[in-house]
Structures are given as structure tokens and as C-alpha cells.
C-alpha positions as CSV (number, residue, x, y, z in Angstrom):
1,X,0.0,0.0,0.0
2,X,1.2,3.3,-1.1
3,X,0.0,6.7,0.6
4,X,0.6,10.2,0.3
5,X,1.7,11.2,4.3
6,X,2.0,14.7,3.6
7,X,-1.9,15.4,5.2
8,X,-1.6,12.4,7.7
9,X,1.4,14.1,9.4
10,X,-0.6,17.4,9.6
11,X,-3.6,15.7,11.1
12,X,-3.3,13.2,14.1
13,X,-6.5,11.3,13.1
14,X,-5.4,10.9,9.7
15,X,-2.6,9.3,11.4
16,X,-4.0,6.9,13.6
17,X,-6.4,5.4,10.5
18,X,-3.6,5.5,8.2
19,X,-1.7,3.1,11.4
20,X,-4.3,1.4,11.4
21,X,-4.8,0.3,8.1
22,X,-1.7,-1.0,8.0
23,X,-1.9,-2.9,10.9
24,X,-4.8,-4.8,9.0
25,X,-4.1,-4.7,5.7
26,X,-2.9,-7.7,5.0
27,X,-6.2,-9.4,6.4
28,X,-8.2,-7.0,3.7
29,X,-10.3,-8.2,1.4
30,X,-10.0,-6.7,-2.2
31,X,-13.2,-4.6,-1.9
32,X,-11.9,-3.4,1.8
33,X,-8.2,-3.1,0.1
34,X,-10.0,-0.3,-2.2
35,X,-12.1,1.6,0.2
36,X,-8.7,2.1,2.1
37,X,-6.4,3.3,-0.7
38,X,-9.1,5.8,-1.4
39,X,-9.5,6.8,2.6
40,X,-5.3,7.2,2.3
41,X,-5.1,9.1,-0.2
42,X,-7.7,11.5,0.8
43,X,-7.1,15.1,2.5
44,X,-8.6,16.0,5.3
45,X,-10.8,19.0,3.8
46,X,-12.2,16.7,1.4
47,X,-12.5,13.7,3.8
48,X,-15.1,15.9,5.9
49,X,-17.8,16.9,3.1
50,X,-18.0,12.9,1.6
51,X,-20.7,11.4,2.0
52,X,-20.3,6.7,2.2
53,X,-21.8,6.8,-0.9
54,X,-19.1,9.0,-2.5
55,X,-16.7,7.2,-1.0
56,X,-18.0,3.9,-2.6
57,X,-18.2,5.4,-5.7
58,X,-14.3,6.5,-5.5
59,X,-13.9,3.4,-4.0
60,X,-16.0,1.6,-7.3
61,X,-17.9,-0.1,-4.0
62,X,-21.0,0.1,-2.5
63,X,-21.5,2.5,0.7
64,X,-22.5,-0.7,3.0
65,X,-19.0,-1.3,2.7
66,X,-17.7,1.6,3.1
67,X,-19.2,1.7,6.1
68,X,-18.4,-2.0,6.9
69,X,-14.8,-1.3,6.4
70,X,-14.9,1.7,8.9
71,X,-16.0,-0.6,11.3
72,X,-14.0,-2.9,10.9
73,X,-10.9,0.0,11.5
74,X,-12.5,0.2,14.8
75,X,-14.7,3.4,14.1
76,X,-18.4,3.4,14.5
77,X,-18.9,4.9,11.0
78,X,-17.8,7.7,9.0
79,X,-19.2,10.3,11.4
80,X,-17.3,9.4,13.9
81,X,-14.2,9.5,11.6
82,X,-15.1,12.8,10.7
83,X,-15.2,14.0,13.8
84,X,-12.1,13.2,14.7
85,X,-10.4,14.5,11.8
86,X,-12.4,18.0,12.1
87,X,-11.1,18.2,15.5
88,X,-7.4,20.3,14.7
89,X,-9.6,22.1,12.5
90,X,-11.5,24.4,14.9
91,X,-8.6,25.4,16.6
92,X,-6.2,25.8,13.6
93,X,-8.3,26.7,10.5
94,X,-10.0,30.7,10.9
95,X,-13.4,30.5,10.7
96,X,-13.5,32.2,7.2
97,X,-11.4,29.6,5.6
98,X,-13.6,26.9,7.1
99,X,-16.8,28.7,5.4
100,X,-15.0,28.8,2.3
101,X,-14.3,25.5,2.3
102,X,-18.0,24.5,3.1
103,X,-19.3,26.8,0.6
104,X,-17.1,25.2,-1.9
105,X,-17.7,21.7,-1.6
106,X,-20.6,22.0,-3.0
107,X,-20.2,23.9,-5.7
108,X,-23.3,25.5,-5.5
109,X,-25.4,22.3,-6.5
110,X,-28.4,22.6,-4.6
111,X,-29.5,18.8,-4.5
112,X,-26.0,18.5,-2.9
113,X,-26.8,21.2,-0.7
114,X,-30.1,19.0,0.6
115,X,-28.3,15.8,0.6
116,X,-24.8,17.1,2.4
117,X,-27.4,18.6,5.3
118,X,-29.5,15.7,5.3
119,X,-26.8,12.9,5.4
120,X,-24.7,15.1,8.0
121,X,-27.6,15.2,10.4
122,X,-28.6,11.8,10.2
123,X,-24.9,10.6,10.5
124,X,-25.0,12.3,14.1
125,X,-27.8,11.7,15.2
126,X,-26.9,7.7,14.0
127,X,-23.4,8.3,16.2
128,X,-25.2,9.7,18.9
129,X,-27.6,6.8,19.2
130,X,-24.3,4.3,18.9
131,X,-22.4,6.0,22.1
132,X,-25.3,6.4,24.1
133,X,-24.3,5.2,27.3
134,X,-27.1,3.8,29.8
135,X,-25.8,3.8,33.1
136,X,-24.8,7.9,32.0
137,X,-28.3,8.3,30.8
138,X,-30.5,7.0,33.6
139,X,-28.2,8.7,36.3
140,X,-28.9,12.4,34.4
141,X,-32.4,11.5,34.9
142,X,-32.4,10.6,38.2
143,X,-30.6,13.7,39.2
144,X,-33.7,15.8,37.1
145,X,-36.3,13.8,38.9
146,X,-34.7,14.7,42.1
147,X,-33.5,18.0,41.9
148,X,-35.1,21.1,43.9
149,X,-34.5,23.1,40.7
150,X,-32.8,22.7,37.5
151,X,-30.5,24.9,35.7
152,X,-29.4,24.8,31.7
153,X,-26.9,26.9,30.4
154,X,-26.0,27.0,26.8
155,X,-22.8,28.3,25.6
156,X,-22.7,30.2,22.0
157,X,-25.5,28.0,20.3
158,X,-25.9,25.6,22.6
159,X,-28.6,28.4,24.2
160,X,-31.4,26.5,22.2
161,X,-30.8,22.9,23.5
162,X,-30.4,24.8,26.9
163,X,-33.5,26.8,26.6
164,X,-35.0,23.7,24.9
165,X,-34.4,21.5,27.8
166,X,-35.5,24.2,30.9
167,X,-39.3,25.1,28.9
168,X,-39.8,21.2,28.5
169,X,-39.2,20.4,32.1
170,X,-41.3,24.3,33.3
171,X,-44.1,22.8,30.8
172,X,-43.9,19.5,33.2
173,X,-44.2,21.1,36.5
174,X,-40.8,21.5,37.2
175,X,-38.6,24.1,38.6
176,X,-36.1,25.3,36.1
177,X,-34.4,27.7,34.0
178,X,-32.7,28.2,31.3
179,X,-29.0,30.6,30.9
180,X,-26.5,32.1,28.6
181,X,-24.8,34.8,30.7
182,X,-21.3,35.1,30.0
183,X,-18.4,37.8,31.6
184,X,-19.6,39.9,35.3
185,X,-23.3,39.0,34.3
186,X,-22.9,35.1,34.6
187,X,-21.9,35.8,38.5
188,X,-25.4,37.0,39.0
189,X,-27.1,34.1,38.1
190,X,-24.4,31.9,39.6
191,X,-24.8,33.4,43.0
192,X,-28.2,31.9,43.6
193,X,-26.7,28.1,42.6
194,X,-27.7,26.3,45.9
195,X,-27.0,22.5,46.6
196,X,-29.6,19.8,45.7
197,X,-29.9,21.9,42.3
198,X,-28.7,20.4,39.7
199,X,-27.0,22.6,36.5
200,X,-27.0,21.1,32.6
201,X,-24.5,22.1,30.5
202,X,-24.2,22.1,26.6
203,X,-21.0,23.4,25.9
204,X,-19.7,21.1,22.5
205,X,-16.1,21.9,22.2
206,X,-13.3,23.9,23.6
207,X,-14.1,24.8,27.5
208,X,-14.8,29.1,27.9
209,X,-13.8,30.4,31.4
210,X,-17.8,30.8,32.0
211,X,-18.0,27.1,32.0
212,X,-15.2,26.4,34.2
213,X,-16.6,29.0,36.6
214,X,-19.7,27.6,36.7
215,X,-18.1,23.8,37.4
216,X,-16.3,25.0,40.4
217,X,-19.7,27.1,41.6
218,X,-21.4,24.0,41.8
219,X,-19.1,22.1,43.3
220,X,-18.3,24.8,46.2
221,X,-22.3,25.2,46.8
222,X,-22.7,21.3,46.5
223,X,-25.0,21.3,43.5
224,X,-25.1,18.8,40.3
225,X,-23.7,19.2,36.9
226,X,-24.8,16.8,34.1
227,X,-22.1,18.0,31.3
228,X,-23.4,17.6,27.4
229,X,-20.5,17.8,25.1
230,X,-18.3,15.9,22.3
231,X,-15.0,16.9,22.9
232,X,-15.2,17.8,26.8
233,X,-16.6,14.4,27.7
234,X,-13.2,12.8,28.0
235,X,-11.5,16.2,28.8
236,X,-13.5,17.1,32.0
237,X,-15.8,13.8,32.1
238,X,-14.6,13.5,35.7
239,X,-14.7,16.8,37.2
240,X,-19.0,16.7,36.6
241,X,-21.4,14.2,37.7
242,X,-22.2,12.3,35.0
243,X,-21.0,13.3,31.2
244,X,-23.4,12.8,28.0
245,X,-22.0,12.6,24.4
246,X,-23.6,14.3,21.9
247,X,-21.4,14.8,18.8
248,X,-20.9,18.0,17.5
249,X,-20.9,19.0,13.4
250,X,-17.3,18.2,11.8
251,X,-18.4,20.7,8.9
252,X,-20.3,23.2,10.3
253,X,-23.1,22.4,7.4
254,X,-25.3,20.9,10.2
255,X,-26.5,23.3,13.4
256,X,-24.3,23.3,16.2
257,X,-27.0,22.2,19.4
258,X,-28.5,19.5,16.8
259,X,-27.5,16.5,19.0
260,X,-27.4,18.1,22.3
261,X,-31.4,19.1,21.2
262,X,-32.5,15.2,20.7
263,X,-30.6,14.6,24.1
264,X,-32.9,17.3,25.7
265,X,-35.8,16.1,24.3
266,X,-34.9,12.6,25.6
267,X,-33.8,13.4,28.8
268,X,-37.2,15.7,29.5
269,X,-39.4,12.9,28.0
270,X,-37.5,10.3,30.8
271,X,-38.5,12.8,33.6
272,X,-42.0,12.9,32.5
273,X,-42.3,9.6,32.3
274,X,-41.4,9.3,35.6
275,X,-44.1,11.3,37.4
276,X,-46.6,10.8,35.1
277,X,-49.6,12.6,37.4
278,X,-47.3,15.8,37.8
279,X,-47.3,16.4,34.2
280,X,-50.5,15.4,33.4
281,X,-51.5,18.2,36.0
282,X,-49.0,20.9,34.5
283,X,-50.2,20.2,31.0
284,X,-53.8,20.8,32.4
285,X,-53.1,24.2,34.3
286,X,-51.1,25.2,30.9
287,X,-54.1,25.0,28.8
288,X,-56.1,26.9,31.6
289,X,-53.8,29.6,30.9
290,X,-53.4,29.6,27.5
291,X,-57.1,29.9,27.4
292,X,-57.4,32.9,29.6
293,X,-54.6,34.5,27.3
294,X,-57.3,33.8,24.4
295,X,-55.9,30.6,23.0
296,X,-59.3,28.0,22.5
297,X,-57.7,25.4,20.9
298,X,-58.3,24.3,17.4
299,X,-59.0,27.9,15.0
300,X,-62.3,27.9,13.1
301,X,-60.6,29.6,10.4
302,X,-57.3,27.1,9.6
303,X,-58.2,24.4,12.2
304,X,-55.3,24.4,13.6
């Protein structure tokens, strides 16, 4: 096997797949054999906006093996592969010359445009549902369940699967709210953090001083912290009580908070599930208000 090492020695992942394709090569089948010549001699850039099927059709394979062959290297499938290559990028690559590149890749054909999304999203949501981790899981729910009040902060983006996950649990009779303070404002909201509280956290990549704050706050005044991240998971995984994966866009072609917004939903839909007559209860003094505010329900006019 032959390989172009000028990318790989840029690009640690590139590295560790091109290591381990050696290690296995000789055990290859032909159709395997092609699907890694075509993953060495890729660059990174172009690595991240491929879709399996393109990469079959390099490979002259199909995309189940593609995918099969990934596997097989000891990833779960291409997204995670792409997210460990895209992971020098944020740090090293200015944001302009990473929109560039998305723009690009492309090259301005819509039904690409629609597909590149499509397949993205799917591809983390797919590597979310492959790392989901039980014993994490049913832990952050327990804590929900028996916390006094929660708190969701959101950094950057991650506001909406913050703000998702707070009106969810205020729509299910819970006590909870939802922040994005950053600099001398974050200390006032972090000055009434109390123990038996519990604080979410969606921050995806690299850890702000806010976040850090905020760890140590709840640790001095005893409360919670049920960390949502990609990167962060094995950095700070055991400074917080329980970490949740949710892997973040290699690309940037997909929105930021997508994953940490399905573990929201999840984790709400768990705690409502668990007191079934306390939301049942909030739901009905909900609509009472709704109805004094002039909502009736179903419109004559659109039926909606």
C-alpha cells in the first residue's frame, strides 16, 4: 500500500487510521483493500464533506462497505471519523477559511446542498444513538427527577438545547431555568446556585472560562452538573457528575446544538415519564392559561 503522508502528518487522526490500516491490511479483502487506498489518499478538507456513498463510488464499492470497512478499523462509522479529523480544524483553520471550504464543496449544487445537510444530520444523530451510554443516561435522569431546581446553560449556540431542555421540564411542572450569561453577568445568576440543584450544560467543544466558573460554583455550593458535550466528555468527564456525548458537526453544514437538542428532548421525555400525574397536572393548568390568554384550541378559520 502506497500513501501520500504529507496530510496524515498534519492531522493526528489521519494518522491513527492510516496506522491502522496498516496494521490490518494484509487481512483485507480486495473490496476493503479499495475503500482504504481511497480513505489514504484522501485530505482531510475533502475527507469531511464525503458522504459513504461517494466514498463507494471512488472506492468503485458500495456504501454498505464503506461503512463496513470503517467498522472494521474500529470506528463506529464515518461520522465518527469525521469528527475526529475535524477536531485540529476548529482550533487551527480561521473561521473564514472553514466557510469557504463549506461553501465550496458543494459547488453550489443545490440537490447536494439537501443531501450534504440531510446525510450530515442523520450521520449524528446515528453516532449519537451508537455511544449512548445507559448507566450515563439514567443517572442524568435521576438527578432531574430529584432536583429542587434545574439549571441549563448554553454556551454560543448551545442556548437552544439549553432553553429547549429548561421550557420542556417548566411545561412538566418543574422548577427550572434556562441561561447564557457570560463575563460579570454570569456571577449573578451563579450566585443563587444552591445544593440539591442540579446545572445542565451544553457546551460542544473547547471549555470558555464561564463554563469552568460555573463547574467550580457547583461544586463549592454542593450542587449537580450533568455536562453535554463531544470533545469535553473525556477532557473534563470526571470533574461533573455524569458526562453525555452528543457529537458535535465536523463541517459546520449541520447546526451546532443538533445533537445536544434530541438529548434534551430525551432526557425531559424520561423525567416525565417518571411522574406521570405531575405532568399530566402541569399540561392541564397550561391549557387553563393559554385559554385565559385567548388561546381556544383548534381555530375555526385554519383548524389548527
Amino acid at each position: 500500500m502506497t500513501e501520500d503522508v504529507t496530510d496524515a502528518t498534519r492531522n493526528p487522526a489521519l494518522v491513527e487510521l492510516r496506522a491502522r490500516i496498516r496494521a490490518g491490511w494484509d487481512d483485507f479483502s480486495p473490496a476493503v483493500r479499495g475503500v482504504c487506498r481511497s480513505l489514504s489518499a484522501i485530505t482531510p478538507e475533502r475527507l469531511l464533506y464525503m458522504s459513504a456513498q461517494e466514498l463507494g463510488a471512488e472506492a468503485k464499492t458500495s456504501n454498505a462497505t464503506v461503512i463496513r470497512t470503517l467498522q472494521g478499523l474500529g470506528y463506529s462509522g464515518l461520522a465518527e471519523l469525521k469528527g475526529m479529523v475535524a477536531a485540529p480544524f476548529t482550533s487551527h483553520i480561521p473561521p473564514e477559511e472553514r466557510a469557504r471550504q463549506r461553501v465550496e464543496s458543494t459547488g453550489g449544487d443545490l440537490a447536494k446542498v439537501w443531501n450534504t445537510v440531510v446525510t450530515e444530520s442523520v450521520d449524528r444523530i446515528e453516532l449519537l444513538r451508537s455511544k449512548f451510554a445507559p448507566e450515563g443516561y439514567e443517572l442524568a435522569v435521576r438527578l432531574l427527577v430529584e432536583a429542587r431546581r434545574i439549571w441549563a446553560y448554553g454556551w454560543g449556540a448551545s442556548y437552544v438545547a439549553a432553553e429547549q431542555l429548561a421550557l420542556k421540564l417548566r411545561r412538566m411542572g418543574r422548577h427550572a431555568r434556562s441561561i447564557q450569561s457570560t463575563g460579570f453577568r454570569l456571577a449573578d445568576d451563579l450566585i443563587d446556585l444552591e445544593a440539591g440543584e442540579v446545572v445542565v450544560v451544553f457546551v460542544p467543544g473547547r471549555l470558555p472560562n464561564e463554563v469552568e466558573v460555573l463547574l467550580e460554583r457547583a461544586r463549592t455550593v454542593g450542587a449537580k452538573c450533568v455536562l453535554v458535550s463531544d470533545e469535553l466528555v473525556d477532557e473534563i468527564g470526571d470533574d461533573v457528575t455524569v458526562a453525555l456525548y452528543a457529537p458535535n458537526t465536523p463541517t459546520g453544514m449541520t447546526a451546532e446544538p443538533l445533537t445536544a437538542i434530541v438529548l434534551a428532548d430525551a432526557l425531559a421525555q424520561a423525567v416525565a415519564a417518571n411522574d406521570r400525574e405531575r405532568t399530566v397536572e402541569a399540561s392541564h393548568q397550561l391549557t387553563a392559561l393559554r385559554e385565559q390568554l385567548g388561546f381556544r384550541g383548534k381555530s375555526k378559520r385554519n383548524g389548527h
